[in-house]
C-alpha positions in Angstrom: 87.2 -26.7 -29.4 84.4 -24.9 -31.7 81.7 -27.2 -30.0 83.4 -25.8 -26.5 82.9 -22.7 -26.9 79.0 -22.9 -28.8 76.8 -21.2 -27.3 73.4 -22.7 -26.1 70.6 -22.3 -27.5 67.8 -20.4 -25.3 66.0 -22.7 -22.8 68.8 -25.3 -23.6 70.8 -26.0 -20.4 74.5 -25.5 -19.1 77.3 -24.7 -17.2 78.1 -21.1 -17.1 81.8 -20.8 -16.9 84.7 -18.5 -18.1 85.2 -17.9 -22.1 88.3 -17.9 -24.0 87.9 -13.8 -24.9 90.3 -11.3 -25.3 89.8 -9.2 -21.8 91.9 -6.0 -22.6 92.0 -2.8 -21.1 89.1 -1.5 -22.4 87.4 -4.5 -21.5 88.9 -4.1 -17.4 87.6 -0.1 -17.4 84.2 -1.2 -19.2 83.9 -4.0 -16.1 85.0 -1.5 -13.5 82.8 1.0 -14.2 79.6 -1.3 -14.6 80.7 -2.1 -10.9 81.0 1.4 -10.0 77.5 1.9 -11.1 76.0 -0.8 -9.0 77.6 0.2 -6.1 76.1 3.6 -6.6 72.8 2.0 -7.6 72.8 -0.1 -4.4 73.8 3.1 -2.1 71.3 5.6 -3.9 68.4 2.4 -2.9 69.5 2.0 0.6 69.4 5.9 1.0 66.0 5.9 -0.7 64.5 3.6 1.7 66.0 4.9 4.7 64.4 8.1 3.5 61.4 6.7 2.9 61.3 4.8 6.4 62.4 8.0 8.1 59.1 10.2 6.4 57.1 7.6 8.0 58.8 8.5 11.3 58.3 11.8 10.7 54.9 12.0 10.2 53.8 9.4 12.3 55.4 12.4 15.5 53.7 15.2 13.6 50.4 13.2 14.3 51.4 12.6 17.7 52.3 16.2 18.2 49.6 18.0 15.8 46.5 16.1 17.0 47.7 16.0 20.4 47.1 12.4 20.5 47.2 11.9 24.0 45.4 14.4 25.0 42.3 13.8 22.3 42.3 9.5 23.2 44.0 9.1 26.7 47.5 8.5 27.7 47.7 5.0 26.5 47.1 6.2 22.9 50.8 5.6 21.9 50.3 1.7 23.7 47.4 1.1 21.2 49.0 2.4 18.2 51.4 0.5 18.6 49.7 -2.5 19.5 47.6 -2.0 16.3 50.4 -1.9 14.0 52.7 -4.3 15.3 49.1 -6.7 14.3 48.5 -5.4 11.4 52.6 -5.6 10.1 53.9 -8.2 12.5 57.1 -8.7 10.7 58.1 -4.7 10.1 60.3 -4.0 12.9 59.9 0.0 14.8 56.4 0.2 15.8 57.4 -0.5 19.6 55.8 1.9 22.1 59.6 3.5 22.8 60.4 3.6 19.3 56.9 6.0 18.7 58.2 8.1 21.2 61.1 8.7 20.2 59.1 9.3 17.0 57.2 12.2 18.7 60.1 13.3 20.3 62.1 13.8 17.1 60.0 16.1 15.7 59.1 17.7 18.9 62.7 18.5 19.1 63.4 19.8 15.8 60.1 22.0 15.6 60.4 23.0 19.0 64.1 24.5 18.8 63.1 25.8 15.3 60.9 28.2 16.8 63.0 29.2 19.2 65.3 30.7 16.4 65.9 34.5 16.9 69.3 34.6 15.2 70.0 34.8 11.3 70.9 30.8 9.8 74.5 32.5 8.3 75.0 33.0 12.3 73.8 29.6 13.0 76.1 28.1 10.3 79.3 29.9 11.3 78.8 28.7 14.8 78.4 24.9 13.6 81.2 25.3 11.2 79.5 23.9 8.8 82.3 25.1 6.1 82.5 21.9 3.4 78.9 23.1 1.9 77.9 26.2 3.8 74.2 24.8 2.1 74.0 21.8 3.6 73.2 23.4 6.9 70.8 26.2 5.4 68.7 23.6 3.9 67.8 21.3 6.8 67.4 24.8 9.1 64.8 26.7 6.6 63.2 23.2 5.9 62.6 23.0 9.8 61.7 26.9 10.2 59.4 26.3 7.4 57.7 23.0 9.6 57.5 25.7 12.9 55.9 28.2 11.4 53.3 26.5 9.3 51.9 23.3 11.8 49.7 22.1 8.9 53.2 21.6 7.2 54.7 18.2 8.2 57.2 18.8 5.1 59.7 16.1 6.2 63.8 18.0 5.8 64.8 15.7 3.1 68.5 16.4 4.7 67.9 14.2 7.1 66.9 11.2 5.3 70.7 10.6 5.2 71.4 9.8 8.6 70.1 6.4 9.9 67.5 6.2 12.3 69.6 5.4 15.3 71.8 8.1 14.9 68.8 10.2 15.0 67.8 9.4 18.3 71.1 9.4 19.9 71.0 12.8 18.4 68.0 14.3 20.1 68.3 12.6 23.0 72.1 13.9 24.0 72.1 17.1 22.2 70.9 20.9 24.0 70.6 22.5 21.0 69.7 22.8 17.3 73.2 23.8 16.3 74.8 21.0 18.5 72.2 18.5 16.5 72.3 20.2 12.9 76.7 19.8 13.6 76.1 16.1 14.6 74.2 15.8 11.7 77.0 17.0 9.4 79.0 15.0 10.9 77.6 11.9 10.2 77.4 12.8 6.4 80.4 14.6 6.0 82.2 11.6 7.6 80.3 8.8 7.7 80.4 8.1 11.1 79.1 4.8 12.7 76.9 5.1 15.7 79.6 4.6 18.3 81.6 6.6 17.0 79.0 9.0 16.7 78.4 8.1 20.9 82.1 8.7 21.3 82.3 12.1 19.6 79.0 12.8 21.7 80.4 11.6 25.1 83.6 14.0 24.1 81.7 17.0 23.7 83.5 17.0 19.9 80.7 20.3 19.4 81.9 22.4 22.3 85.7 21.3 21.7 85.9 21.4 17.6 86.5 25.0 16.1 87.8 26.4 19.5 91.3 25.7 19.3 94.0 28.7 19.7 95.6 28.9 16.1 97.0 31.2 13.8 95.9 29.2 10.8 93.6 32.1 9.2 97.2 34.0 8.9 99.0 31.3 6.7 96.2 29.0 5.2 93.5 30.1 2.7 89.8 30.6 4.1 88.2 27.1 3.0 91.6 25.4 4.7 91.5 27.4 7.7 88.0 26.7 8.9 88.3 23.0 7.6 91.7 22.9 9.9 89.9 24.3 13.0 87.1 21.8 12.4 89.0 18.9 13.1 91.2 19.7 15.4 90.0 20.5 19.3 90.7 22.5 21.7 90.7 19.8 24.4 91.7 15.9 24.1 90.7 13.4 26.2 93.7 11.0 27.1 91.3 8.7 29.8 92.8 5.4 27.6 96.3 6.1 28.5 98.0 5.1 32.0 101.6 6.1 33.1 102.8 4.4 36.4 103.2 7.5 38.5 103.3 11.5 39.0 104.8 13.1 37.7 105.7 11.5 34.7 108.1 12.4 31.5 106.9 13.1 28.1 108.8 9.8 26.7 106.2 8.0 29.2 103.3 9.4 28.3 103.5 9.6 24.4 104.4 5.6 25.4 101.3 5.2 26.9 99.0 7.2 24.0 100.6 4.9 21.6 100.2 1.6 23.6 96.8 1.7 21.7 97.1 3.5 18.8 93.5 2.4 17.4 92.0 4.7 20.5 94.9 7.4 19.8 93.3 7.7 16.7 89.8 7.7 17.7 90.4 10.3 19.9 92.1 12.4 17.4 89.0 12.0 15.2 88.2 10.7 11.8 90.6 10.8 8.9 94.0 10.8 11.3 96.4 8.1 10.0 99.5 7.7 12.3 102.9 8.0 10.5 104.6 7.0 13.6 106.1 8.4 16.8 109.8 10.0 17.8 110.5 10.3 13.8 114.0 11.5 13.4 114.9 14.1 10.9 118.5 15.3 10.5 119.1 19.0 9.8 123.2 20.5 9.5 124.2 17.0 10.5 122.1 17.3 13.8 119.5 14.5 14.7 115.6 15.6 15.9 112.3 13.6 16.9 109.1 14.4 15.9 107.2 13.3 18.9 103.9 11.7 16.8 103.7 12.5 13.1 99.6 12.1 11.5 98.5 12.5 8.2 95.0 13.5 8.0 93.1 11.9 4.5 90.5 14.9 4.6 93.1 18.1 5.2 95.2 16.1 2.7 98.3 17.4 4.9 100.9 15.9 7.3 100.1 17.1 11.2 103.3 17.4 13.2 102.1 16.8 17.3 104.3 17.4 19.8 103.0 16.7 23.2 104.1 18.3 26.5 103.4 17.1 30.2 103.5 20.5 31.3 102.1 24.3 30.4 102.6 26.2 27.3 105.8 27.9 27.0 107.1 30.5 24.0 109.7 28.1 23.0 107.6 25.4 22.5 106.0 27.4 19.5 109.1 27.9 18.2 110.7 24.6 18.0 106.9 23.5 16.4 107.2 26.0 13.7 110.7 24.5 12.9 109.6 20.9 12.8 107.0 21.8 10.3 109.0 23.7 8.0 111.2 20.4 8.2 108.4 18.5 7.1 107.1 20.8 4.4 110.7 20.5 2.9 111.4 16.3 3.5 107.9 15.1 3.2 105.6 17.1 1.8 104.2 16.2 -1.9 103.4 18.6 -4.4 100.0 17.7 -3.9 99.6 18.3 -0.2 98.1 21.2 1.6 100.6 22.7 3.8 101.4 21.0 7.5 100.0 21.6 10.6 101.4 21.8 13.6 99.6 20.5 16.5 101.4 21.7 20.2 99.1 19.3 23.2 99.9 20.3 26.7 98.7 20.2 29.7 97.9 23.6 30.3 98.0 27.4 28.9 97.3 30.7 28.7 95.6 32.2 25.3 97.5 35.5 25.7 100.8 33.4 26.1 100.4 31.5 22.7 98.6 34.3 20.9 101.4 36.4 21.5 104.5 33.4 20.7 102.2 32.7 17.1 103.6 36.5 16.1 106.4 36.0 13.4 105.8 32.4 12.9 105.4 31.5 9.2 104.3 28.1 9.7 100.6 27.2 10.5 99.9 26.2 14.3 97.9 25.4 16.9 97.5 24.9 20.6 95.2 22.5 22.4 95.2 21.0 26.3 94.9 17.3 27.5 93.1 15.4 30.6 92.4 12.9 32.5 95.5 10.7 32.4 95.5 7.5 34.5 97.8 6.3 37.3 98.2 2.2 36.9 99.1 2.7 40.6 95.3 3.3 41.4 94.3 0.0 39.0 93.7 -3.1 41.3 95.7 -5.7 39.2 94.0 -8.9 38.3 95.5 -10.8 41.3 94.4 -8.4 43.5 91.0 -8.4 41.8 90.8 -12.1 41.9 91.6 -11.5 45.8 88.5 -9.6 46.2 86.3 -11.8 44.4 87.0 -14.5 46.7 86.8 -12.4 49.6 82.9 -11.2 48.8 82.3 -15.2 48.1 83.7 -16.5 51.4 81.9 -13.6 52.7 78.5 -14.4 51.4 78.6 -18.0 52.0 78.9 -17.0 55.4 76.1 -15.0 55.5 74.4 -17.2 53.7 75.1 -20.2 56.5 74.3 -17.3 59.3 71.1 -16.5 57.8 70.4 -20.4 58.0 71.3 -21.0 61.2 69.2 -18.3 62.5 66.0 -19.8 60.8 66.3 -22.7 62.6 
């Protein structure tokens, strides 16, 4: 056993394999925290050379833009450089002729709406609702102001060197204004968000419809909560993944269809949503209730009670709301969550209408619309689609014997 576990001598070879130690608990922390520290080692290195690659990007459209490159060598200038570095590092990926303008373009855009700037960045910030690190977004804005008004200064806003370079240029090319990029931005490194679903939130207009929503949280929630509340929650959802089989339909059928696939339920709903479930029963003075969907968001670190309603706002919907989050606050809520939100989708509504039915309600709430439901009525089904696919072949092979027979 004692010549088992020798150890080798150094340059001596063996088998590395598992010791007969005494792993305890210390021993388990120690090991976790050494991972814990690679894992931030390894995420701080990828940041550092994404930053480092994005610099290059940066600079490489302040030359473009500063020596007015194609107006100083001809308007294939941007073909050559990239001709010449793709030869001089033909295994470094970026240096295609679409990629260096999208190069020039990024800090065209940036410097460009930077100057344009009449309006104080506190305005600027409260408008993007930038409320997790109100600093966040006054960095990347005076680092930018700083670029516009001194050319010579190709300082590169080291904000950015946290968003990947594809998100980037999804960014500039689909946003129409420096707030609508700087929120995309924060949006990406508040949530981590993936390019799609950066494309998704992009496609849903997430910075027109986030922030807007009629609410009376500000009443019952304290400041940091309330503006973190109205930022996730929209004033508009698009419900384009869920079809009912006719008009009109009932609520039961369209809360079926929304949770047909919850994955895009949730995707719509935005990040952080985790669904509890749908028509959860609660039984108050020995009378039974359904919650119609029931979230729990991971960043709000709250329970979201959502009822949904295939027709306009009405008073009494607020009311029977406020009551199903009270009922939650008292059967589910933990000690260590915020309070819950309620969350009232309909189809339709009038600001005045809900404004007024929030007075007296203790409970916070809020009021959003839906569109764009499908009718499966109006979807060919695949045997119809098969039907048409032979159709256009019989019909083209037809043609195609016509246009024979005429060449002969």
């Amino acid at each position: 056993m004692a010549e088992e576990n020798r150890m080798p001598e150094i340059g001596e070879p063996y088998m590395v394999k598992s010791h007969d130690v005494m792993l305890d608990a210390d021993y388990a922390e120690w090991i976790a925290e050494v991972k814990h520290r690679y894992r931030s080692a390894q995420v701080k290195a990828a940041v550092k050379v994404n930053g480092e690659k994005l610099l290059f990007n940066w600079q490489m459209g302040c030359d473009l833009v500063q020596k007015k490159a194609e107006e100083r060598w001809g308007a294939g200038v941007v073909e050559q450089v990239s001709l010449d570095l793709r030869q001089e590092f033909p295994h470094e990926e970026g240096f295609s002729v679409r990629n260096l303008h999208y190069m020039k373009q990024w800090y065209s855009f940036y410097t460009g709406e930077a100057a344009k700037l009449q309006r104080p960045v506190a305005e600027i910030m409260a408008e993007t609702a930038w409320s997790g690190n109100l600093k966040k977004l006054q960095q990347p804005v005076a680092e930018i102001q700083k670029v516009a008004q001194n050319p010579d200064d190709n300082a590169f806003p080291q904000s950015f060197a946290l968003v990947p370079w594809g998100q980037h240029i999804e960014i500039i090319t689909r946003s129409k204004s420096l707030e609508e990029a700087l929120f995309y931005i924060r949006q990406i490194v508040d949530q981590g968000l993936s390019r799609s679903a950066l494309i998704s939130c992009m496609k849903a207009n997430l910075f027109e419809h986030q922030g807007n929503i009629v609410n009376n949280f500000s009443a019952h929630l304290p400041e940091a909560q309330s503006r973190l509340v109205q930022e996730v929650l929209k004033e508009n959802y698009n419900f384009g993944f869920a079809a009912v089989d006719h008009v009109p339909f009932e609520e039961r059928e369209l809360e079926d269809a929304l949770t047909s696939d919850v994955t895009r339920l949730l995707l719509e709903m935005g990040t952080g949503f985790a669904f509890m479930g749908r028509q959860r029963e609660i039984v108050v003075g020995g009378r039974s209730r359904r919650i119609d969907l029931l979230f729990y968001h991971v960043r709000l670190r709250c329970y979201i009670v959502c009822e949904i309603k295939v027709k306009p706002f009405e008073p009494e919907f607020a009311g029977k709301l406020n009551f199903y989050v009270s009922a939650v606050d008292e059967l589910l809520k933990a000690s260590d969550d915020n309070p819950t939100i309620g969350l009232l989708i309909c189809s339709d509504m009038n600001r005045t209408d809900v404004q007024w039915s929030f007075r007296g309600m203790t409970a916070p709430l809020g009021v959003a619309t839906y569109n764009n439901i499908r009718i499966k009525d109006m979807l060919p089904t695949q045997e119809q689609l098969k039907e048409r696919m032979e159709l256009l072949q019989r019909e083209l092979r037809a043609t195609k014997r016509m246009m024979k027979n005429s060449e002969k």
